[in-house]
N, C-alpha and C positions, 0 to 999 in steps of 0.2 A: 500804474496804468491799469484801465480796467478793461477788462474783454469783453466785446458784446459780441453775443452769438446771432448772428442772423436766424427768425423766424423760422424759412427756408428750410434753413440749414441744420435747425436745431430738429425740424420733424423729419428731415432724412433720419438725421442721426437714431433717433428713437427710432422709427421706421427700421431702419439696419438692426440695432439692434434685435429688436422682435423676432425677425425674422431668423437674426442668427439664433434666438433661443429656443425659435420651432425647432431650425435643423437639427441644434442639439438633441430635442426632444425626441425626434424621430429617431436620430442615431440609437441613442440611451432604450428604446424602448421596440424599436423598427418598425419598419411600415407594415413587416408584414407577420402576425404575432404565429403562424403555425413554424413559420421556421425559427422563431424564436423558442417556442417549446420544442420542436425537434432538436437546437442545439441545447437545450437544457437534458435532455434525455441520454443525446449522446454523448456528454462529456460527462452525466453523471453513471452512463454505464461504463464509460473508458475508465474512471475513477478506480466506481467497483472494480472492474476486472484487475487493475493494475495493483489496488487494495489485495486481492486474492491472490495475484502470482509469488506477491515480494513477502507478504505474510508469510506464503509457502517453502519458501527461500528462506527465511529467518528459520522456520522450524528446521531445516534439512542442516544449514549451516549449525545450528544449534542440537543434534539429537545425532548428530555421529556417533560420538561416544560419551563418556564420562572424563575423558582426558582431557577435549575440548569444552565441553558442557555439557547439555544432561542429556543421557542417551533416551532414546524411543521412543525420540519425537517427528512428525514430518514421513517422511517415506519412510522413515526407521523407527517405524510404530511398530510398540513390542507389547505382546499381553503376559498377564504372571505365567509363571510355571509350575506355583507351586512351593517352592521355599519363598521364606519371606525376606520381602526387598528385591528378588533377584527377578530377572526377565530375558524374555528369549526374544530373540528377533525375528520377524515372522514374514520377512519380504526377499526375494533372492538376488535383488537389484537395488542400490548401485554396487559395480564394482571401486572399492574403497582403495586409495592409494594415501599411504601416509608417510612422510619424507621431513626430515629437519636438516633444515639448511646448516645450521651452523652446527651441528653435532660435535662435540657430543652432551653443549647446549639441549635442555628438552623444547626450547620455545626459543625461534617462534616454529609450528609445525606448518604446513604444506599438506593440505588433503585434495583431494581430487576428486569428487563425485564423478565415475562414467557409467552413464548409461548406454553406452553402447549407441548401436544401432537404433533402438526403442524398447522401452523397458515399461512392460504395463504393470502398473502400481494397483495397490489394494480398493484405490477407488475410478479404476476402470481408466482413468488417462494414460498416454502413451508420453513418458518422457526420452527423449534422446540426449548428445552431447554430453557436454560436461558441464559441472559447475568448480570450478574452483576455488576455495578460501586459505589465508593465509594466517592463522591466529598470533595474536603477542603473548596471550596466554589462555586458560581454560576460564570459558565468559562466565564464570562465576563470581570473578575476582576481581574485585574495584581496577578500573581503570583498562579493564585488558578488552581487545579490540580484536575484531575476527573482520576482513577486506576483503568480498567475495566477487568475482568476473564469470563473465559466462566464456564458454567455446562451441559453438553452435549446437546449443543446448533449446530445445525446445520443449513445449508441454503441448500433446496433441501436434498440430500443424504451427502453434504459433511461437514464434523465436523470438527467444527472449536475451535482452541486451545492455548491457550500462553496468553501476557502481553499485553493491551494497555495503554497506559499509554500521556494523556493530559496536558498540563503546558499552560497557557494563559502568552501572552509576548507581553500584548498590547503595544499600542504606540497612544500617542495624539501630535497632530502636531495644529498649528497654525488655522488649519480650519476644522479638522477632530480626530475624535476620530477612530483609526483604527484596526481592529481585528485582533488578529496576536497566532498563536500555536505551541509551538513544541511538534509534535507528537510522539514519540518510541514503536515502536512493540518491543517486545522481546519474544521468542523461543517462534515465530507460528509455528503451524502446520496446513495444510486443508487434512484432509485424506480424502480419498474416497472408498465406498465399496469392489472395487477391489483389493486392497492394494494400489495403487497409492498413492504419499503424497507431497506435498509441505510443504520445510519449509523456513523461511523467519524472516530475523530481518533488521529491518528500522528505521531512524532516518527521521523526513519530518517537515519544517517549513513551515505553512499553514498563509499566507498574505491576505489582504481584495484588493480587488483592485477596485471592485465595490460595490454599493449596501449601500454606507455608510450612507447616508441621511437618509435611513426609517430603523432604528435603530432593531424595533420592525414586522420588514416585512422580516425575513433571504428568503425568496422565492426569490429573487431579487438580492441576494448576489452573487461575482463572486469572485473568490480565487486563486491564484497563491499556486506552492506546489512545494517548492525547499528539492535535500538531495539524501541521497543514501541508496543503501540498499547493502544485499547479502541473498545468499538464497542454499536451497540443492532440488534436483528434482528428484523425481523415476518416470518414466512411464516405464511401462512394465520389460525391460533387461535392460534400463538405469538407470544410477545416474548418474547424473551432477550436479555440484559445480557451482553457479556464483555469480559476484559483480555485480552490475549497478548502476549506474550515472544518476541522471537527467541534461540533458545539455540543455534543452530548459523546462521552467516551464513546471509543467503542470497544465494543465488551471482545475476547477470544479467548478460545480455551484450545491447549495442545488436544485436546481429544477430538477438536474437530477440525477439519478443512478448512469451514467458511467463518467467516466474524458472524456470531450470534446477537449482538445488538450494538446501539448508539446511531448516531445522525449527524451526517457532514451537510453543510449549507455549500453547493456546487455553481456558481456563477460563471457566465461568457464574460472572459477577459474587459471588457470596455462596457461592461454594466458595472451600478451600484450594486452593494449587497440588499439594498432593500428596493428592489427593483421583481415586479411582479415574476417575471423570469425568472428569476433565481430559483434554481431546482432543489429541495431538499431528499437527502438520498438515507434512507429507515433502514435499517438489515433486521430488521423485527423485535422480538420477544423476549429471546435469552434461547429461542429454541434450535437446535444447531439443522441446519438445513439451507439451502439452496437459492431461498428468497429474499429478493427486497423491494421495497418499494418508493419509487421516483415521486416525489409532488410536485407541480411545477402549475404555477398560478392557481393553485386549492385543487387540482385535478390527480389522483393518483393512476403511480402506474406500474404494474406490477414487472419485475425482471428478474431473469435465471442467473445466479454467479456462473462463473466457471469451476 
């Protein structure tokens, strides 16, 4: 049997169509492009920021000690003394609690970061609360895992919340013993006094690329940080949804705070990635400091980490 489409009926059809392929268009692209770069801005500074907290957290989890992993890193930044290898600690906070559950088992251990009431660190921020982490072993060691929570722990005014969670995935090669992590955040939160909040889940494999030689020296270490994430962002009247993509490493070193270079591609949830919108977020040079820079339709935009 053969079907015939009424004329009519055939130019609705097309008709319908078109029209649903503007809406799309409009959706994909919106009607109105400033709030389209405004949400390319704000999810790629929620990124960054949320980029800078859990970084920070990695170090602190990481730079306790040498029991757990390599000391005097993170707020337990240590300069030499003087003999060689050895290092003093040079910050008077946190107060350190160290407990093994199953003693007299040495792992898994139970540390405790408190900062008290508020604890100002060597780069002028006020931390409070706690952090907690739980280790299976000292994260040097193939396969051992460090599971860190917060207790109303904040940096500054803003509180910070959810799962970190550490897996060591070293790798020994022929001449080198080389440090290697995969890191997963799961349901962060950074709220801030005004209601504002980031939330953010990440998945980041952290590589040694320098620094390998002086084992017992992490000040010296340089890290490649491949992965992706997504995330939800309120500022003010917005929420905005986004994924992003690291396409260019990004570079970190324990000597400094903030990521000193590579480039995540940061998109609104119900865009394409090759959609004008799509914000590309730069953290520069290799030079360790403060800045990065937003692109978002060929227009750059300069923003302060935290």
């Amino acid at each position: 049997m053969k079907l015939i489409l009424n004329p009519t009926r055939l130019t609705s059809l097309v008709l319908l169509f078109s029209i649903t392929l503007i809406i799309s268009c409009e959706k994909e692209l919106s009607s109105d492009p400033n709030e389209e770069i405004a949400a390319a801005q704000i999810s790629s500074e929620a990124d960054a920021e949320s980029e800078i907290v859990f970084n920070e957290v990695f170090d602190n989890v990481m730079g306790v000690n040498n029991d757990v992993g390599l000391a005097g890193v993170g707020v337990f930044g240590r300069v030499a003394t003087g003999v060689a290898g050895e290092t003093a600690r040079v910050t008077a906070c946190p107060n350190v609690t160290v407990t093994h559950p199953n003693s007299p088992d040495i792992f898994p251990v139970k540390i405790v970061m408190d900062f008290g009431t508020g604890c100002i660190g060597r780069d002028g921020r006020t931390r409070s609360g706690k952090i907690v982490s739980v280790y299976t072993n000292r994260l040097i060691v193939p396969g051992a895992k460090a599971t860190t929570t917060f207790v109303e722990f904040k940096i500054d005014s803003i509180k910070v919340q959810g799962t970190h969670i550490i897996t060591n995935l070293n790798t020994i090669t022929s001449q080198n013993f080389i440090h290697k992590w995969k890191v997963v955040v799961e349901g962060a939160k950074l709220t801030k006094p005004n209601g504002n909040y980031t939330e953010w889940n990440s998945t980041r494999t952290i590589t040694q690329i320098e620094g390998s030689a002086t084992i017992y020296l992490p000040l010296d270490d340089i890290y490649k940080i491949e992965g992706s994430g997504n995330g939800k962002v309120k500022r003010g009247d917005r929420l905005v949804l986004w994924r992003a993509e690291i396409t260019e490493p990004l570079i970190k070193k324990f000597s400094c705070h903030w990521i000193v270079k590579g480039i995540l591609k940061v998109v609104r949830q119900n865009l394409s990635n090759s959609s004008i919108y799509a914000g590309t977020l730069n953290y520069g040079n290799g030079n360790c400091d403060n800045k990065a820079i937003v692109t978002v339709n060929g227009v750059p935009h300069e923003i302060t980490l935290p």
